[in-house]
PAMAR-222773 format. One line per 8 residues: number of its first residue (from 1); for each residue x, y, z of C-alpha. Coordinates in steps of 0.05 Angstrom, whole numbers, plus 32768, in hexadecimal, padded with zeros to 4 digits. Example, Ala and Ser with C-alpha at 12.3 -4.5 7.8 and 13.67 -1.06 7.14 Angstrom:
<nodes>
1> 80F6/7FA6/809C; 8111/7FEB/808F
</nodes>
This chain:
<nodes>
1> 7DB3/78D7/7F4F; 7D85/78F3/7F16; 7D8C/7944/7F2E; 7DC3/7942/7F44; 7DDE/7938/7EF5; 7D9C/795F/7ED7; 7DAB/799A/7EFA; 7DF9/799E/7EE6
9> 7DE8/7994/7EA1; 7DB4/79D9/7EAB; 7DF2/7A03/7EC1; 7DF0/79FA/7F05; 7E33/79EF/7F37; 7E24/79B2/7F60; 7E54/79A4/7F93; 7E5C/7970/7FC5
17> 7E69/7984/8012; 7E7B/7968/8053; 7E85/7925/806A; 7E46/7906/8057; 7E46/7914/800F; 7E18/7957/8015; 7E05/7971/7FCA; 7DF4/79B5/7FC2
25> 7DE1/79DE/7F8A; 7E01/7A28/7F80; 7DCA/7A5D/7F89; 7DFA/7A8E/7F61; 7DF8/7A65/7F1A; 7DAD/7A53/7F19; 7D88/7A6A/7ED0; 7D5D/7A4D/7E9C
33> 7D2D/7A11/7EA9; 7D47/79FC/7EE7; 7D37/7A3F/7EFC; 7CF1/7A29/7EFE; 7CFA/79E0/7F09; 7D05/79EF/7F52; 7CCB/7A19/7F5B; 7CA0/79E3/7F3D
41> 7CAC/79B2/7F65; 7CAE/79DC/7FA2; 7C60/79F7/7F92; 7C4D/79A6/7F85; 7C65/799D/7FD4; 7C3F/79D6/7FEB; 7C07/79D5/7FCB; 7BF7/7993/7FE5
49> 7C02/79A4/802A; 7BD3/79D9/801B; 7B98/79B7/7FFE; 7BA1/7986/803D; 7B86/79C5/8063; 7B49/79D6/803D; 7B3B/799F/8008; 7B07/7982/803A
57> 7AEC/79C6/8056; 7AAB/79C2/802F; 7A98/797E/8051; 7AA5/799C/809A; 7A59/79BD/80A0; 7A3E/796E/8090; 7A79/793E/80BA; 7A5C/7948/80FC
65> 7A20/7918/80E1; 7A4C/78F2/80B9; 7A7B/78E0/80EE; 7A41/78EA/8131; 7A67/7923/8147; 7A5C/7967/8148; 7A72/79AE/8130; 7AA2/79BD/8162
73> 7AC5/797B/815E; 7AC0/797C/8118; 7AE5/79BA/811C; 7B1F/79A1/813F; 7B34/797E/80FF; 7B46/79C0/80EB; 7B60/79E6/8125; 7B89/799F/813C
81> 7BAF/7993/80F9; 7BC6/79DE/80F7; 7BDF/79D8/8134; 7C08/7991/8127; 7C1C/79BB/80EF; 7C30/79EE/8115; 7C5E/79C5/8154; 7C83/7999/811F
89> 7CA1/79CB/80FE; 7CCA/79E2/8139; 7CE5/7998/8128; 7CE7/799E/80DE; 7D17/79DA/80EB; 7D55/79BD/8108; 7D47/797C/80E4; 7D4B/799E/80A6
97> 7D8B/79BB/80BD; 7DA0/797E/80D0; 7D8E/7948/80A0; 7D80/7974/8060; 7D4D/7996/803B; 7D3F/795E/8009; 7D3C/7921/803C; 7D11/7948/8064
105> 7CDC/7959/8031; 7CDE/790C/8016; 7CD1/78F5/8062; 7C9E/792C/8065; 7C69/7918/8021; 7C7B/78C9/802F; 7C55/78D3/8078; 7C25/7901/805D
113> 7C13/78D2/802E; 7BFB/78A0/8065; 7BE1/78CD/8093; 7BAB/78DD/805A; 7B9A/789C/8050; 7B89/789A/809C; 7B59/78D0/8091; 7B41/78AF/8059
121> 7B2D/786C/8080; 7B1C/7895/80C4; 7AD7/7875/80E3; 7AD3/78A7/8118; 7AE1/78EE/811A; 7B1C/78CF/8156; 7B3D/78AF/811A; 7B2A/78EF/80EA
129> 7B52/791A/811C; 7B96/78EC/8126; 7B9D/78EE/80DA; 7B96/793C/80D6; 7BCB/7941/810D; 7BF2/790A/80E5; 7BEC/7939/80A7; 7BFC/7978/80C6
137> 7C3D/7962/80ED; 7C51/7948/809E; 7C37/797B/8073; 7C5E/79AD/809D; 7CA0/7997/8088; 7C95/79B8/8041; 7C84/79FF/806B; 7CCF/79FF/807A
145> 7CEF/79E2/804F; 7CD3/7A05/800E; 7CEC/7A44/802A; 7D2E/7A2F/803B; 7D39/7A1F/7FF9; 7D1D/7A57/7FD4; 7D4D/7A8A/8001; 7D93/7A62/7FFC
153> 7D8F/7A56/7FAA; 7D7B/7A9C/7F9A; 7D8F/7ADE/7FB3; 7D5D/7B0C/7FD4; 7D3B/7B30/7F98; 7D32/7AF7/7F7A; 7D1B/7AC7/7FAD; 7CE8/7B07/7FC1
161> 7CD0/7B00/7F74; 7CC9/7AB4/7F76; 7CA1/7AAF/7FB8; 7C74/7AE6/7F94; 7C6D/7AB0/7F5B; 7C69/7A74/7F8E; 7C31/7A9C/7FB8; 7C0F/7AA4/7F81
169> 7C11/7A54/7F68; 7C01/7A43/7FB8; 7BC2/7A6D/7FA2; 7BA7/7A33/7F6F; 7BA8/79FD/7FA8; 7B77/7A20/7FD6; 7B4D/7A3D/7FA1; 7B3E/79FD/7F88
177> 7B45/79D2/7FBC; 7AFD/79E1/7FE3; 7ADC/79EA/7F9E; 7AF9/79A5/7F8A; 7AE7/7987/7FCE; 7AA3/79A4/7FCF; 7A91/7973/7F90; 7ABF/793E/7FA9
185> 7A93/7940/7FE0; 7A4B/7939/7FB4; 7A6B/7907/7F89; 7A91/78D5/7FAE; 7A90/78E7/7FF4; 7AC2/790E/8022; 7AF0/78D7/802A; 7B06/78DD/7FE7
193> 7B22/791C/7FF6; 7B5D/78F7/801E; 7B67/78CA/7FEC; 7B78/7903/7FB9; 7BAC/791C/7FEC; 7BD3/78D8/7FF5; 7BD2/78CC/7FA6; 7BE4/7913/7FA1
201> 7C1A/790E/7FD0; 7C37/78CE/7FB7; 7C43/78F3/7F6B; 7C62/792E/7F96; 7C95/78FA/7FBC; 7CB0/78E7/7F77; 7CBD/792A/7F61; 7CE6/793C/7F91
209> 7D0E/78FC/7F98; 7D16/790D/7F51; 7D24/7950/7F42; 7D31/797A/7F7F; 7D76/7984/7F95; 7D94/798F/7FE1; 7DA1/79DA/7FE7; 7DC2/79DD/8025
217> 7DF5/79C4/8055; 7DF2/7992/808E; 7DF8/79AC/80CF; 7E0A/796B/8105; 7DF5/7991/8146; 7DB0/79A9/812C; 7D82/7980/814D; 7DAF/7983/8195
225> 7D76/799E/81C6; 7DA0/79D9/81EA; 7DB4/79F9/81A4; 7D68/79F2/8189; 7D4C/7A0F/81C9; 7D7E/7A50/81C4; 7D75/7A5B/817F; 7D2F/7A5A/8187
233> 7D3B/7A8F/81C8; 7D6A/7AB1/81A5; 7D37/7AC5/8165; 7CFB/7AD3/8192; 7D2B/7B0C/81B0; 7D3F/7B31/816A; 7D0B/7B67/815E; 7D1F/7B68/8112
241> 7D05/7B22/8112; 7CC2/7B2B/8143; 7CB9/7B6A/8116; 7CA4/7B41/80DC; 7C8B/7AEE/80FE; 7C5D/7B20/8125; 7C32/7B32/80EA; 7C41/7AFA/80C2
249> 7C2D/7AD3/80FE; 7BE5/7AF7/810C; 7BDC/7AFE/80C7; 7BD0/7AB8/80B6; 7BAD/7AAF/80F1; 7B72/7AD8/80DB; 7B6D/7AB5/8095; 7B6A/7A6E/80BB
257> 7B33/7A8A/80E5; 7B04/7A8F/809E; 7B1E/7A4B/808B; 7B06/7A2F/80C7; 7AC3/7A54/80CB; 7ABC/7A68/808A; 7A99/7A29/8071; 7A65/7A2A/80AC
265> 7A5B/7A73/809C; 7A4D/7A76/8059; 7A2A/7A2F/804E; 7A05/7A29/808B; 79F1/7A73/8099; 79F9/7A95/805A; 79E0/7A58/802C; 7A18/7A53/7FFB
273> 7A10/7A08/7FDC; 7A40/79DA/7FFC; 7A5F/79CB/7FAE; 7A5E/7A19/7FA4; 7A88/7A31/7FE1; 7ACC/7A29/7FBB; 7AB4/7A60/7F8F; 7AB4/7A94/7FC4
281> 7AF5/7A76/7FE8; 7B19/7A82/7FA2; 7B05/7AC1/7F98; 7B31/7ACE/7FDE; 7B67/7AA4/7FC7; 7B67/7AD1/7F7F; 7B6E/7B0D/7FB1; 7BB1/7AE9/7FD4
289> 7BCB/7AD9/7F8F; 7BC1/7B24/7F76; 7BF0/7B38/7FBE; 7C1D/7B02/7FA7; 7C18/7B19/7F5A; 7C27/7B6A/7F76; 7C66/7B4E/7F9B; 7C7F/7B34/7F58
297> 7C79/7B76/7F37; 7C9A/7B9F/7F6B; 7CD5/7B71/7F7F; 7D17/7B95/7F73; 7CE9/7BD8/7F70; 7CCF/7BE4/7FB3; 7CE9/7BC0/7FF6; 7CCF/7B8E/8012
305> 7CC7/7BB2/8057; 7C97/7BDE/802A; 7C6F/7BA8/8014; 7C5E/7B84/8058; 7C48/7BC9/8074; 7C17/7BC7/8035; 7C00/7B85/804A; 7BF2/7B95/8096
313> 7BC8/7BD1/8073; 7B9E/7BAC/8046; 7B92/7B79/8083; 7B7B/7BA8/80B5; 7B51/7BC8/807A; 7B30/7B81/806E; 7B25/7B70/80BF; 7B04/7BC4/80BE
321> 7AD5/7BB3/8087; 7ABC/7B6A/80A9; 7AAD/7B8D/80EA; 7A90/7BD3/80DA; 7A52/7BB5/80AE; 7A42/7B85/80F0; 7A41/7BBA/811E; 7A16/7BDA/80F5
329> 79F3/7BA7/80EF; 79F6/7B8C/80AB; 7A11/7B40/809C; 7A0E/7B31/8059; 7A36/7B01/8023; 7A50/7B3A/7FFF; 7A75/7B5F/8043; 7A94/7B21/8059
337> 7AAF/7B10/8013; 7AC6/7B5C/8004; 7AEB/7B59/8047; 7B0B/7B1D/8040; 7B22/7B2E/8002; 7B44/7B66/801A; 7B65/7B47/804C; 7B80/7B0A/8021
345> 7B9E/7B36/7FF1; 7BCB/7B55/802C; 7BD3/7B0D/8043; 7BF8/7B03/7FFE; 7C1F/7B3E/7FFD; 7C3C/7B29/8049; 7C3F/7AE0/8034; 7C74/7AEC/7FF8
353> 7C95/7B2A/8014; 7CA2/7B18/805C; 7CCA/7AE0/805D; 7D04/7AFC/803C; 7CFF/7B33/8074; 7CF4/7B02/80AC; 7D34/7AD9/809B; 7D5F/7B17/808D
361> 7D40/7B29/80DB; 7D5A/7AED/80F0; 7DAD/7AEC/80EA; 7DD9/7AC4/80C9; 7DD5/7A77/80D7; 7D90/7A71/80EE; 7D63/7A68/80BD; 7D4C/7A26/80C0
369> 7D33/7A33/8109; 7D16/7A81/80EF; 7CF4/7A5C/80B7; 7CDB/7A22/80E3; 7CC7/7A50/8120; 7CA2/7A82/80F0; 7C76/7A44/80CD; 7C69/7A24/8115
377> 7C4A/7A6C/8130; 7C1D/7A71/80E7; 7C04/7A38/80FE; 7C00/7A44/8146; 7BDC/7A80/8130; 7BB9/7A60/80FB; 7B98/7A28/8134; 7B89/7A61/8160
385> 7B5C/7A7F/8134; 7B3D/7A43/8126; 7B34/7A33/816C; 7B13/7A7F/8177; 7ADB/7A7E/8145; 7ACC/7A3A/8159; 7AC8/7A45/81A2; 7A9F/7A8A/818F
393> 7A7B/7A67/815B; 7A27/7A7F/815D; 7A1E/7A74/8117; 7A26/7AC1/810A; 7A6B/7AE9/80E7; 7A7B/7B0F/8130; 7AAE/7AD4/8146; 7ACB/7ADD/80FF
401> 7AC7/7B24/80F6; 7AEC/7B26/8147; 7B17/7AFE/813E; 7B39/7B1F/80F9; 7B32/7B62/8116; 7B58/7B4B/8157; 7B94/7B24/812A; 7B9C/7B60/80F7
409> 7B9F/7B95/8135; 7BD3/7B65/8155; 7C03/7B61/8114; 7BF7/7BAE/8106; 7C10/7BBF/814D; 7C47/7B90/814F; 7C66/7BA6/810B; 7C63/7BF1/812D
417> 7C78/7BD9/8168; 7CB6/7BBF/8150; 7CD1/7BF0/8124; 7D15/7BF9/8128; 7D36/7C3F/8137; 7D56/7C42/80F0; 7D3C/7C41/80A6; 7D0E/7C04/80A0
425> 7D32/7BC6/8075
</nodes>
């Protein structure tokens, strides 16, 4: 086995453990390259999951002629594959747990891989839709795994530091993905778009069969259905936990809401060219990486408590400035961008410094179900906002604009709500 030899010879302790051969590296005795190996590989997993949620966003405004449908159908291919995404993980959790980290993720890219090429060959928006729910039930297996991994080979301060670093990579897949798609679209077509993802996702399967090691140990009554329903009962009842899925929860919600409206919005009413409208959706995703980027330099410095209550700031801020100019009003490019920026900068800072809080909320022993809970309500949360401004949708930015100001009040009040009686972590 190629890492499990590569990574000795970089100075980690690889041992073997329990019955069916388990390896394991030592989060104590990681340095050097394979420092950064890790993270590599992890941010090639994610960051195709990620384009497979906005790669094809610029095509949305023209599919409903494309495929006879309409915009509300169209739509679902969206709000459906987030919330695929979001149901499997409650899955991926305990068969993480149970099966490993590694096998999981390799299972994971392998279907993803032919679920795009089902988009890719879809003839009606019927067959569009099974492969986005195909991709999102796969795709979601990196969600929890990725941060599995990051927390049990490094110790807090640094695994706070690397998912700064690792929000701010995730930042390069959306920021190019709907420019890239846009001229995908122009030049070839959108189909194309899914056959980028399964050639994408193929070259990811191969670097993780080759370089990424197991990280944690095999637990045989994971997937039992009594002891996944009360661990998932017994996290929804830990306030230190709700404290931070709460915001984290909302918080992506109301950034899903602009990638599902977004393109409509700013192509169809605003007249942003269809080739042009990854421009403005990477200036957004520069604002996430500068929260991620911030994260990085205060690690070790200030808490991360500190931080998330930054980011629920800097999101109510952003849904404040998309709503005030429309009752006013005034709808314009320039307010929705502005706004949105705000808010995705607070959506970085949350993004790299709650996890480490939600897990340490979440006791000892549970943290593939915390991670795997957490990543299925994003998503829940993430299809509900979709499903909102779609519902809402009258061409205008007042089912945006609601719907943000609604999900940022929601994650302000339950951080507050929450608090615990003592000094915050």
């Amino acid at each position: 086995m190629f890492w499990f030899g590569w990574y000795a010879r970089q100075g980690y302790r690889v041992t073997r453990i329990g019955q069916g051969g388990f390896l394991t590296l030592s989060s104590k005795h990681t340095s050097g390259l394979a420092d950064w190996v890790i993270p590599a590989v992890l941010v090639a997993c994610t960051s195709v999951s990620i384009l497979s949620t906005d790669l094809y966003t610029p095509s949305l405004p023209h599919l409903p002629r494309l495929l006879a449908s309409n915009a509300e159908t169209v739509q679902l291919t969206v709000s459906l594959n987030l919330a695929a995404y979001a149901l499997a993980q409650l899955a991926h959790g305990p068969l993480a747990d149970r099966f490993g980290r590694r096998r999981l993720l390799l299972i994971g890219m392998f279907g993803f891989l032919g679920a795009s090429l089902i988009c890719a060959t879809a003839q009606t928006i019927g067959g569009l839709l099974a492969g986005r729910i195909g991709q999102g039930i796969f795709a979601s297996v990196a969600s929890v795994v990725v941060i599995l991994i990051i927390r049990e080979l490094f110790d807090k301060k640094r695994a706070v530091r690397i998912m700064g670093y690792y929000g701010m990579a995730m930042g390069v897949a959306p920021a190019t993905g709907p420019l890239l798609g846009g001229y995908i679209f122009i030049l070839v077509g959108w189909r194309m778009n899914f056959v980028l993802l399964a050639v994408l996702s193929a070259g990811v399967f191969f670097l993780v069969r080759r370089f990424l090691p197991e990280t944690g140990t095999r637990n045989y009554d994971a997937i039992q259905p009594g002891q996944i329903a009360r661990g998932y009962l017994d996290l929804l009842r830990r306030r230190a936990y709700l404290r931070y899925l709460i915001p984290l929860t909302m918080l992506f919600g109301a950034f899903f809401a602009f990638v599902t409206a977004g393109p409509f919005l700013l192509i169809d009413r605003l007249g942003v060219a269809t080739q042009n409208y990854g421009l403005y959706y990477g200036l957004l995703v520069l604002a996430f990486m500068a929260g991620g980027f911030t994260v990085t330099r205060l690690a070790g410095r200030v808490s991360a408590d500190r931080m998330v209550q930054g980011a629920i700031f800097f999101a109510v801020l952003g849904g404040v400035v998309l709503v005030a100019p429309l009752v006013a009003g005034h709808e314009s490019l320039a307010v929705i961008m502005i706004g949105m920026a705000v808010l995705s900068f607070g959506i970085g800072l949350i993004l790299a410094s709650g996890p480490s809080c939600l897990l340490d909320g979440a006791g000892d022993g549970a943290s593939g179900s915390a991670s795997a809970l957490a990543g299925s309500l994003q998503m829940m949360s993430g299809s509900l906002g979709g499903l909102l401004v779609g519902s809402f949708h009258d061409g205008s930015a007042w089912p945006l604009a609601l719907t943000i100001a609604g999900f940022t009040s929601i994650a302000a009040l339950g951080y507050a709500g929450l608090r615990p009686s003592g000094r915050s972590v």
